[in-house]
C-alpha positions in Angstrom: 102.3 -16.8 -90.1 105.6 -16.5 -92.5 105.3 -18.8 -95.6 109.1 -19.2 -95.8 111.6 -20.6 -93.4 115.4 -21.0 -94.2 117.0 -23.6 -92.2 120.5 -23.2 -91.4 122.1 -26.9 -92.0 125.7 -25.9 -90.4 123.7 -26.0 -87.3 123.7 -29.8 -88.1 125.8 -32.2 -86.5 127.6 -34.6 -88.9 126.8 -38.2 -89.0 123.1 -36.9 -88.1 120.5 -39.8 -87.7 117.1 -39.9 -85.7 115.9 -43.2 -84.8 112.3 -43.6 -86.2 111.4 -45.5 -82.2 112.6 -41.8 -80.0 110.6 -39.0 -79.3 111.3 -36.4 -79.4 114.2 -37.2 -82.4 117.9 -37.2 -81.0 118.5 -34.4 -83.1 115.9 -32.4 -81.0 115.3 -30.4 -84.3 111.9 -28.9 -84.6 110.6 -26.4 -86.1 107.7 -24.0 -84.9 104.9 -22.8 -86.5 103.3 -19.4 -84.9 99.8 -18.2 -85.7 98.8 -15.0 -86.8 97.1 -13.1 -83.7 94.0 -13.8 -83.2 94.3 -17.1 -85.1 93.7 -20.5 -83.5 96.4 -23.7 -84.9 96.7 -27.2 -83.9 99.0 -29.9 -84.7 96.2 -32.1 -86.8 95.7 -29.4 -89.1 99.3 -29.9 -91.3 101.1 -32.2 -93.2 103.9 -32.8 -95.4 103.6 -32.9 -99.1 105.4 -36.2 -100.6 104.3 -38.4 -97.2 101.6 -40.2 -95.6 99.8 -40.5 -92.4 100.9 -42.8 -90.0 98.3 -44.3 -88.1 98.6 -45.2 -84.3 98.7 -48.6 -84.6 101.9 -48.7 -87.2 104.9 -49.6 -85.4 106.8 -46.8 -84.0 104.4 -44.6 -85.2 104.3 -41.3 -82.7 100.8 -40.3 -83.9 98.8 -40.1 -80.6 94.9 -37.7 -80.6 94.8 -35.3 -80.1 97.5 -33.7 -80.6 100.4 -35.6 -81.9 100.4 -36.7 -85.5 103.3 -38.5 -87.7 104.2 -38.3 -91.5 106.2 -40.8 -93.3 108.1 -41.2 -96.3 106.5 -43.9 -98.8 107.8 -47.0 -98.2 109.5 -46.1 -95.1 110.5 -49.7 -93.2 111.9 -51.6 -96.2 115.2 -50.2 -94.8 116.1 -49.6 -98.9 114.9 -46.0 -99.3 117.0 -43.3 -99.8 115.4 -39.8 -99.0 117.6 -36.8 -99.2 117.6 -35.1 -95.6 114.5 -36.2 -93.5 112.2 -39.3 -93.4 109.7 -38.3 -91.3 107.8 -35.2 -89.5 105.8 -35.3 -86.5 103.8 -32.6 -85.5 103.0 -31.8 -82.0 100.5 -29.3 -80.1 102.9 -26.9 -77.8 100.3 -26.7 -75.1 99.4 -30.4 -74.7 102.6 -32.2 -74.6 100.7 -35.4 -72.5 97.6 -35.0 -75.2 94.6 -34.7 -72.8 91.3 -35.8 -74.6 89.5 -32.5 -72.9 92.2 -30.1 -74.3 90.9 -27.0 -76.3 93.4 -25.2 -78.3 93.6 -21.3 -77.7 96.1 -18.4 -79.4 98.8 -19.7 -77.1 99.0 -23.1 -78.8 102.1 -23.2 -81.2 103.0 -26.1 -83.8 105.8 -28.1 -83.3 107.7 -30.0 -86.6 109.8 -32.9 -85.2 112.0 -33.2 -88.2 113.7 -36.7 -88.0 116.9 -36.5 -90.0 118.5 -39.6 -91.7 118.7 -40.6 -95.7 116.4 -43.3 -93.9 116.3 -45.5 -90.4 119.8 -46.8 -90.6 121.9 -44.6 -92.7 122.8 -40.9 -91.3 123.5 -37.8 -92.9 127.0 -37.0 -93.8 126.7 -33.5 -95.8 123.2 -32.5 -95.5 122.0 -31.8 -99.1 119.5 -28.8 -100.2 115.7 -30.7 -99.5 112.6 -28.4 -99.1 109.9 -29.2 -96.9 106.3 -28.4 -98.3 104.0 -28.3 -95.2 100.7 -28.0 -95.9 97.6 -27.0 -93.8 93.8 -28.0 -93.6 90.9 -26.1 -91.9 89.4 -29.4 -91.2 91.1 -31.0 -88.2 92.5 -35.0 -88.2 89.8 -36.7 -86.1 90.1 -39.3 -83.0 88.1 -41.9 -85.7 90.8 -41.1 -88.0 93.8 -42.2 -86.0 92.3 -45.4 -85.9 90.9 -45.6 -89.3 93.2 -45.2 -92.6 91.1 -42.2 -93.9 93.8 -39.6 -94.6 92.2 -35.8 -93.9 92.0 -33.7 -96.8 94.5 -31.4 -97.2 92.9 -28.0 -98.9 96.0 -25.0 -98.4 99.7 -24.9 -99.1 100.8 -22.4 -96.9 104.9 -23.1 -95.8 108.0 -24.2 -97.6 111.1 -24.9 -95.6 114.4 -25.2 -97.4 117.0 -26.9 -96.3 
């Protein structure tokens, strides 16, 4: 897996703003995580430094288990933040897009980083501005109890930056 992804941000559209309620984000940018061969990924295993879980029942909240799972800026609702680029990643299991309870992740699964753009729900992006993206990854998996309960995983290796 690379540690380092450049993002390109004249492939932007100006006035760029993802609505926290769609999925996937209007922007449809995502990025996508490949394992190493013989290597086994899933979408509950990362997260983004500086952010927070965001439980199921939060409103518009696109964490779904097994394999969809959501990461918010602090604060994110008050309409008042002001966050440089993004305000929110989801992550999402390439091979189980309608998240089937009984689904097993094999070598094929990819990870998929919905990056919502925005300086926060309401105000887009006029000139994207230099932001890295720390995304971290865990060996221990988010469980189904988790979802539902505010017990955040722990997080134990810091494996990609993406610069924007």
């Amino acid at each position: 897996m690379a540690n380092t992804y450049t993002i390109n941000t004249a492939e932007l559209k100006s006035r760029v703003l993802d609505k926290t309620s769609s999925f996937p984000p209007t922007s449809k940018y995502k990025l996508t995580i490949t394992p190493s061969p013989g290597e086994i990924i899933q979408a509950s295993q990362y997260s983004v430094d500086g952010t927070i879980f965001s439980y199921k029942e939060d409103t518009n909240s696109h964490t779904k288990w097994p394999s969809r799972f959501q990461w918010v800026m602090p604060g994110l609702g008050s309409g008042l933040e002001e966050f440089p680029t993004f305000y929110k990643v989801v992550f999402e299991d390439s091979t189980n897009s309608y998240n089937d309870p009984s689904w097993i992740a094999d070598e094929g699964n990819r990870v998929f980083a919905w990056i919502y753009f925005g300086k926060n729900e309401t105000t887009p992006i006029y000139k994207p501005t230099n932001t890295n993206i720390t995304i971290n990854y865990s060996s221990t998996l988010i469980t189904q109890s988790e979802v539902a309960d505010p017990v955040i995983a722990a997080i134990d290796n810091n494996i990609n930056s993406f610069n924007f």
